[in-house]
N, C-alpha and C positions, 0 to 999 in steps of 0.2 A: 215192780215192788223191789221196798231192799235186799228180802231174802235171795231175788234170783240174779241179784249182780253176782257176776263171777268174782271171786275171793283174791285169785291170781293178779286179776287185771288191778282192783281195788288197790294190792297191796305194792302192783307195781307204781302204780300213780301218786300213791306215798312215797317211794324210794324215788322218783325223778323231783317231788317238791323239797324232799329233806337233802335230798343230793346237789340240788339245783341243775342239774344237767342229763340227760340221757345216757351220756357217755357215763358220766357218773354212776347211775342208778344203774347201768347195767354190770360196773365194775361190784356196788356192791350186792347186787343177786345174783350175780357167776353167768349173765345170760349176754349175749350180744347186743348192741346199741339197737338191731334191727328188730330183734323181740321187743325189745320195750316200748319202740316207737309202735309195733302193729299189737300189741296190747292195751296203749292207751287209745290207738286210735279204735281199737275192735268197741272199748267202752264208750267213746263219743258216739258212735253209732252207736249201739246201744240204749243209750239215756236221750239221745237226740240232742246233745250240747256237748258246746265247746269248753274244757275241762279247764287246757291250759294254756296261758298266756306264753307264748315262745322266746319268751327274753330272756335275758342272761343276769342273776340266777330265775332259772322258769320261775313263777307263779300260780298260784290255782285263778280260775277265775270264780266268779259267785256259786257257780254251778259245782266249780270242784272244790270248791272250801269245804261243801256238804259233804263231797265224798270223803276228802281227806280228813274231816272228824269224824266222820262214821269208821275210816281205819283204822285210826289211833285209838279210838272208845273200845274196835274188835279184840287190836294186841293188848289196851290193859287189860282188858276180861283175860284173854287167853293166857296173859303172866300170872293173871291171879291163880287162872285153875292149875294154873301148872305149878304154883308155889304150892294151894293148899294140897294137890294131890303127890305132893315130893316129887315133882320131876323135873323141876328146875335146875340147873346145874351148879355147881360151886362157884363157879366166874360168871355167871351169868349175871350181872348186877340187873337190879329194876329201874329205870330211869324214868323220871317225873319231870313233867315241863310245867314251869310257875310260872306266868307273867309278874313282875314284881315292882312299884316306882323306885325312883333313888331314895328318895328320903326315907323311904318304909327301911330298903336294904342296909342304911348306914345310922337307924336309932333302933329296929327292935326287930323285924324279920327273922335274920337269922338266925336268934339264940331261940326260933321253935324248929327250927331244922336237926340238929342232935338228939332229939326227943323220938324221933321216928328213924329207930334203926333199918341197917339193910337197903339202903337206898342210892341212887344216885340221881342227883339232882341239877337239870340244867335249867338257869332261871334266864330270861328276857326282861331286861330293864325296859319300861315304860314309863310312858306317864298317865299318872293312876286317870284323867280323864279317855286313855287311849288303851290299856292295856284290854279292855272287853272286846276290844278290834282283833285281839290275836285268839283270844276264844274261838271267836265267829267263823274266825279262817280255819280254826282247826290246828295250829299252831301250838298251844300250848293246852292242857290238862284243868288247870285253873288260874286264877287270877286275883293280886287284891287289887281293887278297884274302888273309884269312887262315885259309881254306875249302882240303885240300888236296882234297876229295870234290869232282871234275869234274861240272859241270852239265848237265843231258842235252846231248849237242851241242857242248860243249867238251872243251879239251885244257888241262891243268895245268902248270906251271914252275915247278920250287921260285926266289926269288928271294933268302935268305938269312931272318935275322933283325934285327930294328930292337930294340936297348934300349933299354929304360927304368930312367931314375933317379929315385930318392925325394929332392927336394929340395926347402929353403924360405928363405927369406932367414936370413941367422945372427942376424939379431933377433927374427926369428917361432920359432927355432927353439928359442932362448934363453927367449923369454915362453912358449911353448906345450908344446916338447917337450923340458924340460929332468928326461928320466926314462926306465921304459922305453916304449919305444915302441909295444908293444901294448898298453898300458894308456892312455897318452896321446893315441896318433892320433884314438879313436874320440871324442874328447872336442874335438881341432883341427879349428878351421876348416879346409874344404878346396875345390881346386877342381875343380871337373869339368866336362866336354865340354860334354855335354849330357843329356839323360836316359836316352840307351841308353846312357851309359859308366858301366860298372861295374870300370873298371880299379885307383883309387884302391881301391876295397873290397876287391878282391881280394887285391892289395897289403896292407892291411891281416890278411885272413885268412892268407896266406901266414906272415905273423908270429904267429898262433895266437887274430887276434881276433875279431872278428865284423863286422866290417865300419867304414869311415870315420865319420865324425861327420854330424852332422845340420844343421850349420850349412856348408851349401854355396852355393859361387857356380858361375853355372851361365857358361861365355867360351866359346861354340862357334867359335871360331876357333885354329887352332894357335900361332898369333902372339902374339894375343891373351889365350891359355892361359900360354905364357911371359910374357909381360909381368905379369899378374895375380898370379901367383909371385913375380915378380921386385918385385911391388910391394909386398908381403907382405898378399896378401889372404887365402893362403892355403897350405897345400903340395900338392903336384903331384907326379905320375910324368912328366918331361921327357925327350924321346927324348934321346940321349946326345949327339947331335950336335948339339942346341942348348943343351942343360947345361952342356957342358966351357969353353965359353969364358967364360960366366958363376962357373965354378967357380974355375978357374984367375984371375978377375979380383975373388974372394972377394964377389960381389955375390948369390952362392947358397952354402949349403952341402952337403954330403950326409948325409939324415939317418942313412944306414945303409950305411956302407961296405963289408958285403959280403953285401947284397942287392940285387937287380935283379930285372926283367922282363923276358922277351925275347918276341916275336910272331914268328911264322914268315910270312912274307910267300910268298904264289903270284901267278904270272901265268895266267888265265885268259883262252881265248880260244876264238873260234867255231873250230870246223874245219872251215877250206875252205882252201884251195888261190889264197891272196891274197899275190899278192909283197908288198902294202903292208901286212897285216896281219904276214908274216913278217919283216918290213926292222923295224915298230913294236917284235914278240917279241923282235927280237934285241938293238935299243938300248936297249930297256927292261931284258932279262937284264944286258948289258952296263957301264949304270951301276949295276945294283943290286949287280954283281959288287965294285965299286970303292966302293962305300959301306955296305953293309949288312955282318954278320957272317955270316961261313959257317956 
């Protein structure tokens, strides 16, 4: 049962995955690399599995993603009772892990982060098809995602939808796609995330064709994705809220006025009974209410 794992071993097997190393983890619990190692080994016996993959930085394996979100769910409990019962310290800040995509982080995320004082916040950039991966591991606290399938242990928040538009500068748009557009696209330069993004293609097939062109630049940055567009390296699906003011200042065009993308955004979070994780749920609901589409 989980009650009768030992607490120690638990929290050292968190400290070698956030550490990445042994030597690590035992730097930061003041204990010897040798304690650590016969701590997490005393738990693989214990539980009868192999917890961690021994590479560099370690990794949990299936077995100890389970453990290491059951440690991290134990310390936000024990922050909270120690906040509500005052015995938190004055430097002790609280820290919350958010999985978060790019485009969320660079049109509306952050301005619900100020809303929940007292905090500190380390967020993991994902992509909203991947960020429920880092739930699962035990990795992060919550996640927006675009998963409405809850992860064992969590609880779902529809958050709206984020559009996307097909645009390219009206010079790119003019030398490359001056025709129809399913026949064209798969032939223009374009640009893309990174190499999990398959949004441009989709985009494309949506139009009846088979996918984007071969000649890709890869800007794994959201900023940097607009700019790259904007510079005519290529065409792009730009969320709509950094498109329009380019539009409207004719520095983009749209290749195709009445098609779009939409992504259904959820909030994802552990279920426990955390005033800070709920104060996060509700400022997060909150701006997504006031920017996203219903």
């Amino acid at each position: 049962m989980m009650s009768e794992l030992p607490l120690e071993q638990v929290r050292t097997l968190l400290a070698v995955v956030d550490e990445g190393t042994f030597d690590a983890a035992a730097a930061a619990l003041h204990v010897t690399p040798s304690a650590v190692s016969q701590r997490v080994k005393a738990l693989e016996q214990r539980t009868g599995r192999v917890l961690l993959q021994r590479t560099k930085p370690v990794r949990p394996t299936e077995s100890g993603a389970v453990l290491v979100r059951f440690a991290r769910q134990l310390a936000r409990l024990e922050r909270d009772a120690r906040g509500e019962l005052g015995l938190s310290g004055p430097d002790e800040p609280t820290r919350v892990t958010v999985a978060v995509n790019a485009d969320s982080l660079a049109t509306w995320f952050l301005g619900a982060l100020p809303q929940v004082a007292g905090l500190c916040f380390e967020l993991y950039r994902e992509d909203e098809d991947h960020t429920a991966a880092l739930l699962r591991e035990g990795l992060v606290m919550a996640a927006v995602t675009s998963s409405p399938d809850p992860v064992p242990g969590c609880s779902v928040r529809p958050l709206g939808r984020m559009r996307y538009l097909p645009v390219a500068t009206p010079e790119f748009a003019e030398r490359h796609l001056d025709g129809p557009l399913r026949e064209l696209l798969p032939e223009a330069p374009v640009v893309v995330f990174d190499r999990k993004d398959d949004f441009q293609d989709g985009f494309v097939r949506q139009l009846g064709g088979t996918g984007a062109g071969q000649l890709r630049h890869y800007v794994p940055t959201s900023e940097g994705f607009l700019d790259a567009v904007a510079a005519g390296l290529g065409w792009g699906m730009i969320p709509e809220a950094q498109a329009r003011p380019l539009l409207r200042e004719g520095r983009l065009a749209l290749l195709a006025p009445r098609e779009r993308m939409d992504v259904r955004l959820h909030w994802q979070q552990w279920k426990l009974d955390s005033p800070t994780l709920a104060a996060l749920a509700d400022a997060v609901a909150a701006t997504a209410a006031r920017t996203l589409r219903r």
